[in-house]
C-alpha positions as CSV (number, residue, x, y, z in Angstrom):
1,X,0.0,0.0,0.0
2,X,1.0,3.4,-1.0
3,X,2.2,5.9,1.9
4,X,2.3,9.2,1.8
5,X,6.2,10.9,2.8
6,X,6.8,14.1,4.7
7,X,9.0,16.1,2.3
8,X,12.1,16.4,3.9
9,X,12.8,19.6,5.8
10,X,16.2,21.6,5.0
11,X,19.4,20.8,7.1
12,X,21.1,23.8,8.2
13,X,24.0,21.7,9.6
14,X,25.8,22.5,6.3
15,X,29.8,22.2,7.0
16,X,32.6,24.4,6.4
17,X,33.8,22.9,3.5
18,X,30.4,23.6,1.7
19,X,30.6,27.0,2.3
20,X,34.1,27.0,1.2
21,X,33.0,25.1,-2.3
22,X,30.5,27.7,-2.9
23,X,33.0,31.3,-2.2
24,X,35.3,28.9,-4.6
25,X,32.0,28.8,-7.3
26,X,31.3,32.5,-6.5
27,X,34.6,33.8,-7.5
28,X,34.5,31.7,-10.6
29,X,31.3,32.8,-11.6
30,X,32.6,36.3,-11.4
31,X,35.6,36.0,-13.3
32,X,33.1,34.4,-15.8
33,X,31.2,37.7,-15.5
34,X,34.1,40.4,-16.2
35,X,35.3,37.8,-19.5
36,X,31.3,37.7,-20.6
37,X,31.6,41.5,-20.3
38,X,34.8,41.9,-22.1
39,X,34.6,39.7,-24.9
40,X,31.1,41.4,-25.8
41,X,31.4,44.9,-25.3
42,X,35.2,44.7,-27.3
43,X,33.2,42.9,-30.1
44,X,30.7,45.5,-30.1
45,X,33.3,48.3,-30.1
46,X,35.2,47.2,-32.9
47,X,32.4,46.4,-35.0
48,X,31.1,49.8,-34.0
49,X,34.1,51.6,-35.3
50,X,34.8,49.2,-38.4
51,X,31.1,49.8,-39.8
52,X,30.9,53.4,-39.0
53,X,34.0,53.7,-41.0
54,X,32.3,52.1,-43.9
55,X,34.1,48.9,-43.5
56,X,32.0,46.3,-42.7
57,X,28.4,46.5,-43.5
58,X,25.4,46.4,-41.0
59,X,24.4,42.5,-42.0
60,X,28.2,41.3,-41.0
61,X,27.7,43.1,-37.4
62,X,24.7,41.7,-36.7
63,X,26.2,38.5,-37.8
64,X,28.8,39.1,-35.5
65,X,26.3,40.0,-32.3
66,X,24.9,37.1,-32.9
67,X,27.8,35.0,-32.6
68,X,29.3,36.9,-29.6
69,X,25.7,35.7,-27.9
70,X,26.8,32.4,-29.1
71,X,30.2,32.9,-27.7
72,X,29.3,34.4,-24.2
73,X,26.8,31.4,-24.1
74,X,29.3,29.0,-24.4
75,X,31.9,30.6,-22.3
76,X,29.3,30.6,-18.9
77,X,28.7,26.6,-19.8
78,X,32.4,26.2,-18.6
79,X,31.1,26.3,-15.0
80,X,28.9,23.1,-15.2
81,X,31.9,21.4,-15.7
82,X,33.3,20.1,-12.1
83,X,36.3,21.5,-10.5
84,X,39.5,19.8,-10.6
Protein backbone atom coordinates (compact mmCIF):
# COMPACT_ATOMS: atom_id res chain seq x y z
CA UNK A 1 0.00 0.00 0.00
CA UNK A 2 1.04 3.40 -1.03
CA UNK A 3 2.23 5.95 1.86
CA UNK A 4 2.33 9.18 1.81
CA UNK A 5 6.20 10.85 2.83
CA UNK A 6 6.84 14.10 4.65
CA UNK A 7 9.01 16.06 2.26
CA UNK A 8 12.14 16.38 3.86
CA UNK A 9 12.81 19.60 5.76
CA UNK A 10 16.16 21.62 5.01
CA UNK A 11 19.39 20.75 7.06
CA UNK A 12 21.05 23.84 8.18
CA UNK A 13 23.95 21.71 9.56
CA UNK A 14 25.77 22.54 6.33
CA UNK A 15 29.75 22.24 6.96
CA UNK A 16 32.61 24.40 6.45
CA UNK A 17 33.82 22.86 3.51
CA UNK A 18 30.38 23.59 1.72
CA UNK A 19 30.57 27.05 2.28
CA UNK A 20 34.07 27.03 1.19
CA UNK A 21 33.01 25.09 -2.31
CA UNK A 22 30.47 27.66 -2.89
CA UNK A 23 33.01 31.34 -2.16
CA UNK A 24 35.30 28.90 -4.57
CA UNK A 25 32.05 28.84 -7.33
CA UNK A 26 31.26 32.50 -6.51
CA UNK A 27 34.56 33.76 -7.45
CA UNK A 28 34.50 31.68 -10.56
CA UNK A 29 31.32 32.81 -11.63
CA UNK A 30 32.62 36.25 -11.35
CA UNK A 31 35.63 35.96 -13.32
CA UNK A 32 33.15 34.38 -15.81
CA UNK A 33 31.20 37.71 -15.46
CA UNK A 34 34.09 40.42 -16.17
CA UNK A 35 35.26 37.81 -19.52
CA UNK A 36 31.35 37.67 -20.62
CA UNK A 37 31.61 41.46 -20.34
CA UNK A 38 34.84 41.91 -22.07
CA UNK A 39 34.56 39.74 -24.89
CA UNK A 40 31.13 41.38 -25.83
CA UNK A 41 31.38 44.87 -25.29
CA UNK A 42 35.25 44.66 -27.34
CA UNK A 43 33.20 42.91 -30.10
CA UNK A 44 30.66 45.46 -30.10
CA UNK A 45 33.31 48.29 -30.05
CA UNK A 46 35.18 47.20 -32.95
CA UNK A 47 32.38 46.38 -35.01
CA UNK A 48 31.10 49.84 -34.01
CA UNK A 49 34.15 51.65 -35.27
CA UNK A 50 34.78 49.23 -38.39
CA UNK A 51 31.10 49.80 -39.75
CA UNK A 52 30.87 53.36 -39.00
CA UNK A 53 34.01 53.75 -41.02
CA UNK A 54 32.30 52.09 -43.95
CA UNK A 55 34.12 48.93 -43.48
CA UNK A 56 31.96 46.32 -42.72
CA UNK A 57 28.37 46.45 -43.45
CA UNK A 58 25.38 46.44 -40.95
CA UNK A 59 24.35 42.48 -42.00
CA UNK A 60 28.22 41.26 -41.01
CA UNK A 61 27.66 43.12 -37.44
CA UNK A 62 24.66 41.72 -36.67
CA UNK A 63 26.17 38.55 -37.82
CA UNK A 64 28.82 39.06 -35.45
CA UNK A 65 26.33 40.01 -32.27
CA UNK A 66 24.91 37.14 -32.86
CA UNK A 67 27.82 35.03 -32.65
CA UNK A 68 29.34 36.94 -29.64
CA UNK A 69 25.66 35.74 -27.94
CA UNK A 70 26.77 32.39 -29.11
CA UNK A 71 30.23 32.86 -27.65
CA UNK A 72 29.27 34.44 -24.20
CA UNK A 73 26.76 31.39 -24.09
CA UNK A 74 29.34 29.03 -24.42
CA UNK A 75 31.87 30.63 -22.31
CA UNK A 76 29.26 30.63 -18.94
CA UNK A 77 28.67 26.62 -19.82
CA UNK A 78 32.42 26.23 -18.65
CA UNK A 79 31.09 26.31 -14.99
CA UNK A 80 28.87 23.08 -15.23
CA UNK A 81 31.94 21.41 -15.66
CA UNK A 82 33.34 20.14 -12.11
CA UNK A 83 36.27 21.47 -10.52
CA UNK A 84 39.54 19.76 -10.62
Amino acid sequence: MWRWKRPMRPSFTAGFSDVAKMIGLAKRIMGNIHQNIAIALGLKAVLLVTTTAGITGPWPAILADTGATVLVTMNALRLLRPVR
